[in-house]
N, C-alpha and C positions, 0 to 999 in steps of 0.2 A: 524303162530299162528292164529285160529281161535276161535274168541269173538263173544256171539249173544249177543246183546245191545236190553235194553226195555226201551221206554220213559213213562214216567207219566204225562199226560197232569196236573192232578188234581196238582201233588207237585212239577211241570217244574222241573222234575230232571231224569237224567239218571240212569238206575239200568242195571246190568249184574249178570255174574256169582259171581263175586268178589265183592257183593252187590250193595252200591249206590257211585257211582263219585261226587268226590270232585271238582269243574272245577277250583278253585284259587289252591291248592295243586297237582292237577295232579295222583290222588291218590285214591284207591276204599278202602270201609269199609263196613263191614258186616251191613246189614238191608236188613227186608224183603223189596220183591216185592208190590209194592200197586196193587191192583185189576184191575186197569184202564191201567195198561203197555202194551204199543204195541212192536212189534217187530221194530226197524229201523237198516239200513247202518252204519256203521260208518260215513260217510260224513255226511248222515242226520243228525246223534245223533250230531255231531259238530255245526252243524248250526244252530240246536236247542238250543244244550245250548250259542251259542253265541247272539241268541236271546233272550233269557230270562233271562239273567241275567253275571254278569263277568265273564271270563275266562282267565286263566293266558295265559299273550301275550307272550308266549313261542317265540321264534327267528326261524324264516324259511330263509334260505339262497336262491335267487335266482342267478344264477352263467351261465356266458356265453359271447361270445366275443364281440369284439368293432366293429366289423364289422358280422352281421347275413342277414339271410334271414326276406321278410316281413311276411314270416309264423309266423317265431320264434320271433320275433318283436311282431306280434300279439298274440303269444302263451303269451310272457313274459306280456304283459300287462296285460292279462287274470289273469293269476297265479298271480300275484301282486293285483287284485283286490280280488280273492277267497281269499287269504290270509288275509287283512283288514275284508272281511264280516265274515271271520272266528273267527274273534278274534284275532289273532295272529300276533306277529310282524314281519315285513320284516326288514331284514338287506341282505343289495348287499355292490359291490363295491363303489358306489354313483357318476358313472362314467355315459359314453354314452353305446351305443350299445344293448345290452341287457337290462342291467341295466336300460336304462333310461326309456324305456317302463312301465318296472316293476315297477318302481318307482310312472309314471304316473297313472296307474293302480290302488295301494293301495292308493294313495294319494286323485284320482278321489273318492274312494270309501269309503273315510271316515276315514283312515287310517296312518300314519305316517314312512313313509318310514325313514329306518336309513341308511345313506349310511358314510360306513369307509375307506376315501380315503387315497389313499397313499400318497396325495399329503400335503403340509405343512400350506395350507390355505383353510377353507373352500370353499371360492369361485370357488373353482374348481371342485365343485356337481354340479350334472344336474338340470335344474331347478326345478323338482318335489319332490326332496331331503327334506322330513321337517327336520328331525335331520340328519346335515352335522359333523361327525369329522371327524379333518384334521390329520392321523396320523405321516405324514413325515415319514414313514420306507417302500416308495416307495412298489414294487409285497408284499412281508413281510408279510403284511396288508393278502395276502390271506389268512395265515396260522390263523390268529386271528381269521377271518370268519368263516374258517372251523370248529374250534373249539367252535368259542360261539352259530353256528348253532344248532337246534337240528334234524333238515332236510336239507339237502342242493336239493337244482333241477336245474338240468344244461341244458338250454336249446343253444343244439348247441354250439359252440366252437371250442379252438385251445388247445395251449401247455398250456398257461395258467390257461382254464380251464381246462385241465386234471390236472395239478398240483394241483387243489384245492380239485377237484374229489378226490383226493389219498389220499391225508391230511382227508378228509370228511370221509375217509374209515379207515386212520390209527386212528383216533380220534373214531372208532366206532360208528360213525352217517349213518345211512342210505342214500345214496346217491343215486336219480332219476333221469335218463337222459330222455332229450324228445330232438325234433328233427333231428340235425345233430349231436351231441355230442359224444365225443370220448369214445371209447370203454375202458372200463375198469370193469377189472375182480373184480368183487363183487357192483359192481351198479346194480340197476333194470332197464331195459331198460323198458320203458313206451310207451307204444301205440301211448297213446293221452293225452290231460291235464285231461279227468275224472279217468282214474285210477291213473296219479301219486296222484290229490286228495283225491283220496279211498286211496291210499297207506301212504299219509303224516295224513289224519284224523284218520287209524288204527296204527299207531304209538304214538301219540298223546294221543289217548285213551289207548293203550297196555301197550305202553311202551317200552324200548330198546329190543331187539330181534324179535320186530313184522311183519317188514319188512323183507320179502328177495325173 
């Protein structure tokens, strides 16, 4: 699905085809174009409106193993910081490995990492964790994430994560894989962290079908 997105400096608000965006609603409504609208990315148009004003902290999933590379280590902390300056919420596992990077990341950046452990006491999130629950229904816990995600991104992984992958995909959420991450049929595999961002910021603004 292709959206062209125009910013209005003058009324810091986004306009498209489907008029002007809502950013607490998630949601476009007829009105005209103001005079002063530039053409922007979706990524831009995101970071625009998360600078000028609220946007609903919609849930982004960052998903990936207890043991990674220092790529994918520094990939995840990345993507966990883009997401806080986005606006938007992270929810991970609230565990090590992947997670804890990402964690670092959105936390570093102003952000509030949710981590939904499997385990029965908070105490057992990573140190960068702001909001730890503890769910006790041990792996379980993935299927939660898949579904309260509205993106999941899987950076590198095992069996685990591809179980979540699948769930992310039976749930009808757009699933990005970056680095070593298992193949599965209906994921986008991604480059590099700037397009799964283009990919998670046109969904975002599109809506369920945007990605694929």
């Amino acid at each position: 699905m292709s959206t062209r997105f125009f910013w209005s400096a003058s009324e810091k608000a986004l306009f498209g085809e489907r008029g002007r965006f809502d950013a607490w609603t998630l949601s476009w409504a007829g009105a005209a174009q103001p005079a002063d609208a530039e053409p922007v990315e979706a990524l831009a148009a995101l970071r625009l409106l998360a600078a000028n004003g609220r946007i609903r902290g919609l849930p982004v999933g960052i998903i990936g193993p207890k043991v990674a590379t220092d790529d994918e280590l520094r990939m995840a902390e990345r993507m966990g910081a883009e997401i806080a300056r986005l606006g938007l919420q992270l929810l991970c596992g609230g565990k090590n490995g992947v997670m804890e990077p990402a964690s670092k990341g959105c936390l570093e950046a102003g952000g509030l990492p949710v981590g939904l452990l499997p385990d029965e006491e908070w105490t057992a999130a990573n140190p960068y964790v702001a909001i730890p629950i503890p769910s006790g229904i041990g792996p379980a816990r993935n299927a939660i994430i898949a579904r309260g995600c509205q993106v999941l991104i899987a950076i590198g992984g095992g069996h685990g994560t591809l179980s979540e992958m699948a769930l992310g995909l039976h749930f009808n959420r757009p699933v990005l894989a970056l680095g070593n991450a298992p193949y599965v049929d209906g994921a986008v595999l991604c480059a590099d962290a700037d397009e799964a961002l283009a990919l998670m910021a046109a969904h975002v603004l599109n809506g369920p079908g945007s990605v694929s």
